[in-house]
BALUMMAR-879029 format. One record per residue (C-alpha): chain; y, z, x. Coordinates in steps of 0.02 Angstrom, whole numbers, always signed. Layout:
N
+---+--------+--------+--------+
! c !     py !     pz !     px !
+---+--------+--------+--------+
! A !      Y !      Z !      X !
...
+---+--------+--------+--------+
This chain:
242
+---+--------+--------+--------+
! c !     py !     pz !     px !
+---+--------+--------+--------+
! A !   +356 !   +323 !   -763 !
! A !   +177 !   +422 !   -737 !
! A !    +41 !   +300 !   -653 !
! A !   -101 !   +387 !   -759 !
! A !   -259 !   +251 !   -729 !
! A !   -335 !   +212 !   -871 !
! A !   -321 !   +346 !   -994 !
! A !   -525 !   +355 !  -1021 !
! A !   -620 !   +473 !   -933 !
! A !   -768 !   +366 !   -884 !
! A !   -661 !   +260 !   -805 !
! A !   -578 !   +379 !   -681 !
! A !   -777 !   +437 !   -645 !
! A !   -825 !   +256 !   -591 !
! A !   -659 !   +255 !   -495 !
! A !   -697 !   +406 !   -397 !
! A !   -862 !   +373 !   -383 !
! A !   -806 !   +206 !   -289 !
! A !   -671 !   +295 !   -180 !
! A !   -782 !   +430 !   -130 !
! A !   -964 !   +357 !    -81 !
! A !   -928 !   +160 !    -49 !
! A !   -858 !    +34 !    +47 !
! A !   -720 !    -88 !    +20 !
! A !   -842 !   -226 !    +87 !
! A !   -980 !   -150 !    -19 !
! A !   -865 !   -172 !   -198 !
! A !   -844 !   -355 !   -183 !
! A !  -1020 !   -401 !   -246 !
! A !  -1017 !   -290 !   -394 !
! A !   -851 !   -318 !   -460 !
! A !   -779 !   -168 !   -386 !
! A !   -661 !   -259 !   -304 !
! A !   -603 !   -315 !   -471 !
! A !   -613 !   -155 !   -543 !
! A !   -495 !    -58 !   -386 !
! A !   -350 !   -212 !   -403 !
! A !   -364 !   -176 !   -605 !
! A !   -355 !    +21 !   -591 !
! A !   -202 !     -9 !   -479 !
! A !   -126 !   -143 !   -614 !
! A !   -178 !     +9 !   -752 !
! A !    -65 !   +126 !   -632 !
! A !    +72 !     -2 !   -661 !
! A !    +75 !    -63 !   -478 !
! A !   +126 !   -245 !   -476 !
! A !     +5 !   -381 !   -378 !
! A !    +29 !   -534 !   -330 !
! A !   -133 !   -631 !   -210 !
! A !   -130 !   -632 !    -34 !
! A !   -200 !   -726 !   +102 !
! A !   -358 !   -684 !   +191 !
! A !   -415 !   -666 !   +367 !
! A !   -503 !   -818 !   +430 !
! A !   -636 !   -816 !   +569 !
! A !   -579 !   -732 !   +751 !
! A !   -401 !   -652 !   +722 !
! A !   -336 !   -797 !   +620 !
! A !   -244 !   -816 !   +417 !
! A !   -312 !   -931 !   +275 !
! A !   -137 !   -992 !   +276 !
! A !    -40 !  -1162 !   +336 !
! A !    +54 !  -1075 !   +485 !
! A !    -12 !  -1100 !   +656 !
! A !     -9 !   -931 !   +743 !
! A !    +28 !   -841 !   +584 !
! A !    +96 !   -690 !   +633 !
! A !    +34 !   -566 !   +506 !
! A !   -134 !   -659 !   +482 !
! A !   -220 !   -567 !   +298 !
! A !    -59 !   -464 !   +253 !
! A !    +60 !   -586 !   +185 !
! A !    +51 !   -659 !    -12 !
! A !    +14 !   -837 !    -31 !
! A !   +169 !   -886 !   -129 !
! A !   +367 !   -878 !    -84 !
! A !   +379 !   -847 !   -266 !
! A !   +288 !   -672 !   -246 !
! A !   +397 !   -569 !   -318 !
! A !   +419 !   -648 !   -493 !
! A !   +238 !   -682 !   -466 !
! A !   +191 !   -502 !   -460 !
! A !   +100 !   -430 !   -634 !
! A !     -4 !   -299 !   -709 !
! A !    -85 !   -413 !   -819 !
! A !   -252 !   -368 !   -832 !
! A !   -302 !   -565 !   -878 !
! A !   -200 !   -639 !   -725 !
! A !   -271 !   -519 !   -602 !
! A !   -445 !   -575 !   -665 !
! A !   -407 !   -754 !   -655 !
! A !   -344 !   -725 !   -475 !
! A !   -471 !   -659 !   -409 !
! A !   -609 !   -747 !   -485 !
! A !   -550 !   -922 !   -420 !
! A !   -495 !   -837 !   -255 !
! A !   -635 !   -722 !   -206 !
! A !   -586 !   -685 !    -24 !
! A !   -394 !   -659 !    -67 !
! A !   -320 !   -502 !    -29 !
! A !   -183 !   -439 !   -143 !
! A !     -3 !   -380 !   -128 !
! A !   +107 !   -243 !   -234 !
! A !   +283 !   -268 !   -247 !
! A !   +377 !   -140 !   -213 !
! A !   +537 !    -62 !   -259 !
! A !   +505 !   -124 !   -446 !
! A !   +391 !    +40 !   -503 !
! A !   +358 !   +102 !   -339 !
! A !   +414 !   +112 !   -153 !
! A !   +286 !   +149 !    -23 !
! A !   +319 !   +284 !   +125 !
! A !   +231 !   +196 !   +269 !
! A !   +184 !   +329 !   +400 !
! A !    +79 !   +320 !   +569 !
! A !   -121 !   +370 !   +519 !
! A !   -123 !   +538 !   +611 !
! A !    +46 !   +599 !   +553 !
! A !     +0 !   +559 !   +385 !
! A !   -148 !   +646 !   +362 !
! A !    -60 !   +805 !   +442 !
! A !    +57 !   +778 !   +300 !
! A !    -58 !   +747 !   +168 !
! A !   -155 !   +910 !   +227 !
! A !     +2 !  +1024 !   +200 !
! A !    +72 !   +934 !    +53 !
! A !    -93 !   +974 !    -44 !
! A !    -92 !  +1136 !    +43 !
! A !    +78 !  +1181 !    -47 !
! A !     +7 !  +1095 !   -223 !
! A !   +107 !   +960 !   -216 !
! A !    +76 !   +824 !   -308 !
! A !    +43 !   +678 !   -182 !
! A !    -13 !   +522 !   -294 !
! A !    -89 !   +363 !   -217 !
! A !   -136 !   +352 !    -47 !
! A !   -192 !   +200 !    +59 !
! A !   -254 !   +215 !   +219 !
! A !   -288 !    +77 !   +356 !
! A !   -365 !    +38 !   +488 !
! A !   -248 !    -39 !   +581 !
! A !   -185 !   +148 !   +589 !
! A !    -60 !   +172 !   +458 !
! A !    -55 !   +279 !   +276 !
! A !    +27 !   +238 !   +135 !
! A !   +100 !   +367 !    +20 !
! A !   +134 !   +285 !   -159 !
! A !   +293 !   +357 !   -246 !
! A !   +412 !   +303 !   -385 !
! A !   +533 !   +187 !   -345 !
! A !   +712 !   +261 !   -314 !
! A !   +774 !   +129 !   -451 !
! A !   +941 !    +24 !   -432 !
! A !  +1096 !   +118 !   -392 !
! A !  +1234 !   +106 !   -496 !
! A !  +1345 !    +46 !   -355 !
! A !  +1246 !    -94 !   -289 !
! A !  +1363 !    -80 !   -126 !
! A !  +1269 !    +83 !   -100 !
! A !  +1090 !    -26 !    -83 !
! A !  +1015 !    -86 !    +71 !
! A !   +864 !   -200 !    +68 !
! A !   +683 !   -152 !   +148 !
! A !   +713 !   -236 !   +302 !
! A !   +877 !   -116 !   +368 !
! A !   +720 !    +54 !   +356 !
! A !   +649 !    -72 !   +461 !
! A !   +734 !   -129 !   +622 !
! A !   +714 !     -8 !   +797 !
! A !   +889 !    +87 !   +789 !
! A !   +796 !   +178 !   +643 !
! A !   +662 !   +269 !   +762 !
! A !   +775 !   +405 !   +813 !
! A !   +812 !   +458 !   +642 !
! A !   +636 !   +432 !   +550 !
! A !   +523 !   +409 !   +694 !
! A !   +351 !   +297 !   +649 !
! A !   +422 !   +294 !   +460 !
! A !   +443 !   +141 !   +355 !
! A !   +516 !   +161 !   +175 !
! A !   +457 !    +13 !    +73 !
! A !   +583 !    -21 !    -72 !
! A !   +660 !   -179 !   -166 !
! A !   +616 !   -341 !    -88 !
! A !   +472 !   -282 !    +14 !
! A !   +285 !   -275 !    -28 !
! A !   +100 !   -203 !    +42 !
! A !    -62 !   -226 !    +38 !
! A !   -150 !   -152 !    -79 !
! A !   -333 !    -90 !    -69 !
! A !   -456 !   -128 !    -53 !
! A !   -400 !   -271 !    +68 !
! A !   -491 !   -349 !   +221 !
! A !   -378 !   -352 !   +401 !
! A !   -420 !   -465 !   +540 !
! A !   -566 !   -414 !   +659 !
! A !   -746 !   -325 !   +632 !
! A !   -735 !   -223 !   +485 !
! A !   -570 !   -193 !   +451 !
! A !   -475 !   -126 !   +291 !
! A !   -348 !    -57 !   +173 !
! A !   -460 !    +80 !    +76 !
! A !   -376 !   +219 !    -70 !
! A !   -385 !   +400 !    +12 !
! A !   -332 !   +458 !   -152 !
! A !   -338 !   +337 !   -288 !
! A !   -202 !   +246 !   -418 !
! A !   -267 !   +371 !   -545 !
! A !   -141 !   +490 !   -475 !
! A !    +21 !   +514 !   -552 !
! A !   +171 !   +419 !   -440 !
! A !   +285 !   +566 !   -354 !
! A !   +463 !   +575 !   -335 !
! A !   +483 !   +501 !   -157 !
! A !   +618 !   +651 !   -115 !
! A !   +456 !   +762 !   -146 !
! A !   +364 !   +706 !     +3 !
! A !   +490 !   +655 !   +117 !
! A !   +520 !   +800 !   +231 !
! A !   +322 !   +858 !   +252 !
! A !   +328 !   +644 !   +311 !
! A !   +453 !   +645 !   +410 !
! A !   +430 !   +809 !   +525 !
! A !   +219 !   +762 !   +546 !
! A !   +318 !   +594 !   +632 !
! A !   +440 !   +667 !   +724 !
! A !   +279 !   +802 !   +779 !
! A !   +174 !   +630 !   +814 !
! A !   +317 !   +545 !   +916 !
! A !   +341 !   +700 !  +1031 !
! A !   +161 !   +701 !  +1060 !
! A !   +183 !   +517 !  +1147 !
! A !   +112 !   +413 !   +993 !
! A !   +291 !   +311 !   +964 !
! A !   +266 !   +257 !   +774 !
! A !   +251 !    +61 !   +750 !
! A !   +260 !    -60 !   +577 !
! A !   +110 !    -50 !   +495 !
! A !    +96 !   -234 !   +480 !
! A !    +88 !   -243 !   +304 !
! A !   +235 !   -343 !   +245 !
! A !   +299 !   -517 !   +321 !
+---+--------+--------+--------+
């Protein structure tokens, strides 16, 4: 399906507007917060709330030493949790004005997780070569997000592998620094606040871009890594998902 934000015109001006001359911390007073998780709901990205960091390096959550302290959602029930109701999303995040949120992926979209520098060598020549990208997140914990359709459910479920097999070491050789975020995975979603001094998960290019077919982006991705790893920069998680 086409992740076309909106459909209004003034809409997508107040949305660029936002991306372009503001900060993430700077939306949260004026409901632009609000309006950046809606946009992505309107692109039909599911959300689900998150937890928050809490003073020094630490979560809102229960779990002493969390590991993943602001990137995890707040319920094990996430992914049945996860909506694009525009009412829900408002309810969320009016009673829970510090939560970050979460998309689920592999239900409209995967995410292409790529180290920050490779990414935006990618993103460069992809847009170079007029291809459409779509949604971009960047962070600063030195990752980018490319935001894609999802590949869907194979007929032959044998054929499927969860998230967490793109995820493990032996994978390096093959797609070095690259993380392919599918069915039972998820990511933040911006704007969202990481541990430390000003910190975030901002759009580089907005939900108000159609999703791509992931097949479309994967080999500009996938040779700016394998460039970024011979450089000496071995590509790590972005720690986005639990």
């Amino acid at each position: 399906m086409s992740a076309t934000f909106g459909g209004r015109s003034g809409r997508q001006g107040r949305l660029s507007q936002w991306l372009r001359g503001r900060r993430p911390k700077d939306t949260a007073d004026d409901g632009g917060r609000v309006a950046l998780l809606l946009a992505a709901a309107g692109a039909g990205l599911p959300l689900a709330p998150a937890a928050h960091p809490a003073p020094g390096y630490g979560c809102s959550c229960d779990r002493v030493g969390c590991p993943t302290p602001g990137r995890h959602p707040v319920s094990f029930a996430w992914q049945t949790q996860s909506t694009t109701d525009r009412a829900q999303i408002e309810r969320w995040a009016r009673h829970q004005p510090q939560a970050n949120f979460v998309t689920a992926t592999g239900m409209v979209h995967d995410v292409l997780d790529v180290p920050l520098e490779a990414g935006r060598e990618a993103l460069e020549r992809l847009l170079d070569a007029g291809v459409e990208v779509g949604p971009v997140a960047e962070s600063d914990d030195g990752r980018m997000a490319f935001f894609t359709l999802t590949r869907g459910t194979p007929e032959d479920e044998d054929e499927w592998w969860p998230c967490e097999l793109d995820c493990h070491p032996e994978t390096m050789d093959e797609h070095p620094g690259l993380r392919w975020h599918c069915r039972g995975s998820y990511v933040l979603v911006p704007p969202a606040r990481l541990p430390g001094d000003d910190r975030w998960v901002r759009w580089a290019r907005g939900p108000e871009h159609p999703l791509p077919d992931p097949l479309t982006l994967l080999e500009a991705l996938t040779d700016a890594c394998a460039r970024y790893a011979e450089l000496g920069h071995p590509g790590t998680p972005w720690p986005l998902r639990h």
